[in-house]
N, C-alpha and C positions, 0 to 999 in steps of 0.2 A: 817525243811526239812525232809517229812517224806520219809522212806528206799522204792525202789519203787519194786513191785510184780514181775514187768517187764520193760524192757526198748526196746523202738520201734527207731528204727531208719532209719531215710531217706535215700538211697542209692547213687546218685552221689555228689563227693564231699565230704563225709562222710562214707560210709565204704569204696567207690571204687572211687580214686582219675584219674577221667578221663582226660590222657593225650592232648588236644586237642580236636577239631572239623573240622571234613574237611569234608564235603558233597562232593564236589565233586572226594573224591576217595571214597567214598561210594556208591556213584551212577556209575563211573567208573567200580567198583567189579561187582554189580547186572548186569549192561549192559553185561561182559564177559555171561548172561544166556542166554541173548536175541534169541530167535528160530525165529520169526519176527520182521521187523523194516520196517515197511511199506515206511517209508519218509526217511528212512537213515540217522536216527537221532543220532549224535554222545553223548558219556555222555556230554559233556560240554553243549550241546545244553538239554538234557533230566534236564539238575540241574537246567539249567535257568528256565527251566518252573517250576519247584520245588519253586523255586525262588518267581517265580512271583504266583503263586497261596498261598504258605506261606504269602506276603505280603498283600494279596488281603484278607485272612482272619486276617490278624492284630495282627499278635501272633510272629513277629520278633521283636519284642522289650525288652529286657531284662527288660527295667525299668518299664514297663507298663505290660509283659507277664504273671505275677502273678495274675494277675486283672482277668484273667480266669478260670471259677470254674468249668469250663464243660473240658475233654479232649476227642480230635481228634483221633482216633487209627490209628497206622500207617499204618495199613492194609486197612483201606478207604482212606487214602491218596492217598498209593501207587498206588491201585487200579487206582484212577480217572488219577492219573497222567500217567502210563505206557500206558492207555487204550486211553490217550485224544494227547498224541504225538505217538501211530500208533506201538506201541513196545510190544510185546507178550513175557512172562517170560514162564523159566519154570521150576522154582520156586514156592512155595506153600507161602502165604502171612508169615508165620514164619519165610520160609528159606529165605526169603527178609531181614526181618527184622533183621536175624543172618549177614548174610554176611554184609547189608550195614554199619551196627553198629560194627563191629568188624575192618570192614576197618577204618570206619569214624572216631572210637575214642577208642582206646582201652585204657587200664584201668588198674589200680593196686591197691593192698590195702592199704589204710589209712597207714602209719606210727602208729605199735602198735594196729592195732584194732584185729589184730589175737589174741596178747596174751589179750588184753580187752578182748575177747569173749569166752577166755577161763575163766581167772579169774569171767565174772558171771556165766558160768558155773557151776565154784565149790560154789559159791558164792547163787547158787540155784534161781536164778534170772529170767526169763524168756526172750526170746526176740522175736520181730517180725521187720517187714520192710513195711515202708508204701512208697512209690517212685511214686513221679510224673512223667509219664512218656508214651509214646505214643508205643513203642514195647511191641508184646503180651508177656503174664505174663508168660507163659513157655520159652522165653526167657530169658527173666530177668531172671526170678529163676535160669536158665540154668547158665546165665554167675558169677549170685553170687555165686552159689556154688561151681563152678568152680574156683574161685577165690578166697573164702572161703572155703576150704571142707573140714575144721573142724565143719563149724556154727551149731549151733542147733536152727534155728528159723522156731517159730510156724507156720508163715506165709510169703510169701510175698506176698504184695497187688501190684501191678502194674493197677496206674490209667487209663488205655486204656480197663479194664476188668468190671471199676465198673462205670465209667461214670462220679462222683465227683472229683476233683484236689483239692489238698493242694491250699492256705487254708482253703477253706469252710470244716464247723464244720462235714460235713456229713461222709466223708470218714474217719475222725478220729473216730465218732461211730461207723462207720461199724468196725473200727480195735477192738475197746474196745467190740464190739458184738461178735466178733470170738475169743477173748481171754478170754471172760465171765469174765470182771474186770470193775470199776470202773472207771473214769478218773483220782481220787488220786490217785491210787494204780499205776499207770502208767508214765513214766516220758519218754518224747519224745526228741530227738538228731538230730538235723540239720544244715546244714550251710547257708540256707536263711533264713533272718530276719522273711520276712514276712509270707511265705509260711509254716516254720516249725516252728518257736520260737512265732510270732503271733497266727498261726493259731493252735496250738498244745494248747498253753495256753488261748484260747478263746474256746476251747474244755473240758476244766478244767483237762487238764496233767501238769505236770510238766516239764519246757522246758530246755533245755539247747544244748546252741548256741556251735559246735564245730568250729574253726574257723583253723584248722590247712593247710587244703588243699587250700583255698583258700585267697587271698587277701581281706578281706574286712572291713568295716569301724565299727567298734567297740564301738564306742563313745556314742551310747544311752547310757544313761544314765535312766535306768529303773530297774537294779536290777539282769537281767535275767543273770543268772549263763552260765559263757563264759569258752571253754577249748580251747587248741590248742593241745595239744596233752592228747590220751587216758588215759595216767600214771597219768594224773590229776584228771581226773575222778573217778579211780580206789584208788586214794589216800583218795578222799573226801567219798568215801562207804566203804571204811574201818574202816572210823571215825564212821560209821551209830550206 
């Protein structure tokens, strides 16, 4: 196991353990902007149709949602949907994107990835963030650092900017392109099998599965280095 340059790590569920998902108090908050509502469409009625055009593109399936290499920006979402049920914001597609996500699911840090991200740190380690994810990247950034405002990362990629989704190999080069590194030199931290522990090590990084925020099924049996909590992590680079 070689000591890595840098370590990149996935964003929800793994630095920022998001409390829930509730769409419709996220569309509820955005609706308080509404300046027109041609049809008098209330939010419960504006999520159904969220609903049903989410269904209609075939990206509600958690088991199957990964299967998509291309991501949607929520800012063409929003657009088609606000514009297609008669509802005029007045809101700028970011500040959508801030309110509904702050309603819909707010978020706390990881157990421990504060003091993790200090210790590489001092540790001289580098970090960035690669996050599948459909809200623009000055959001994201906004709310990590906000939630981290110790981090020192090089980057955060937010897939809604660059067109590619975990797992396809592409956005993981574009990360190793902006940190002018190698894929060895690189060891990537996620807590989806396939999206970050697949697709990171089909990238040629080195993966390791955080398993702490979420419930999941552990049992492959492949070898790939599992953590539940950061102290583990930080114990196995000490040994480096």
């Amino acid at each position: 196991m070689k000591k890595p340059k840098m370590i990149m790590f996935d964003y929800g569920q793994t630095l920022i353990s998001e409390t829930g998902y509730d769409p419709e108090k996220g569309t509820a908050a955005v609706m308080q902007y509404a300046v027109g509502n041609k049809h008098c469409r209330s939010a419960q009625e504006v999520q159904a149709a969220a609903y049903a055009v989410r269904d209609e593109l075939g990206r509600s399936d958690p088991k199957t949602r990964h299967m998509f290499n291309t991501e949607i920006p929520n800012h063409m979402f929003t657009a088609y949907l606000y514009k297609s049920v008669g509802v005029e914001l007045s809101l700028t597609p970011p500040e959508i994107d801030r309110v509904f996500w702050d309603a819909a699911s707010p978020g706390k840090p990881t157990d421990g990835i504060e003091d993790f991200l200090a210790f590489l740190k001092e540790k001289h380690i580098r970090t960035g963030v690669i996050s599948n994810i459909p809200y623009c990247g000055e959001v994201v950034s906004e709310r990590i650092n906000r939630m981290l405002p110790q981090n020192d990362f090089e980057f955060i990629i937010a897939t809604s900017e660059y067109l590619f989704r975990k797992p396809h190999r592409r956005i993981f080069e574009l990360a190793l392109e902006m940190a002018d590194l190698s894929a060895d030199d690189v060891w990537y931290i996620g807590d989806h099998y396939e999206c970050d522990v697949a697709g990171s090590r089909n990238a040629g990084m080195f993966p390791v599965w955080y398993t702490g925020a979420v419930n999941v099924d552990t049992t492959r049996d492949d070898g790939v280095m599992t953590i539940s909590h950061w102290d583990q992590l930080a114990k196995a680079l000490s040994q480096e």
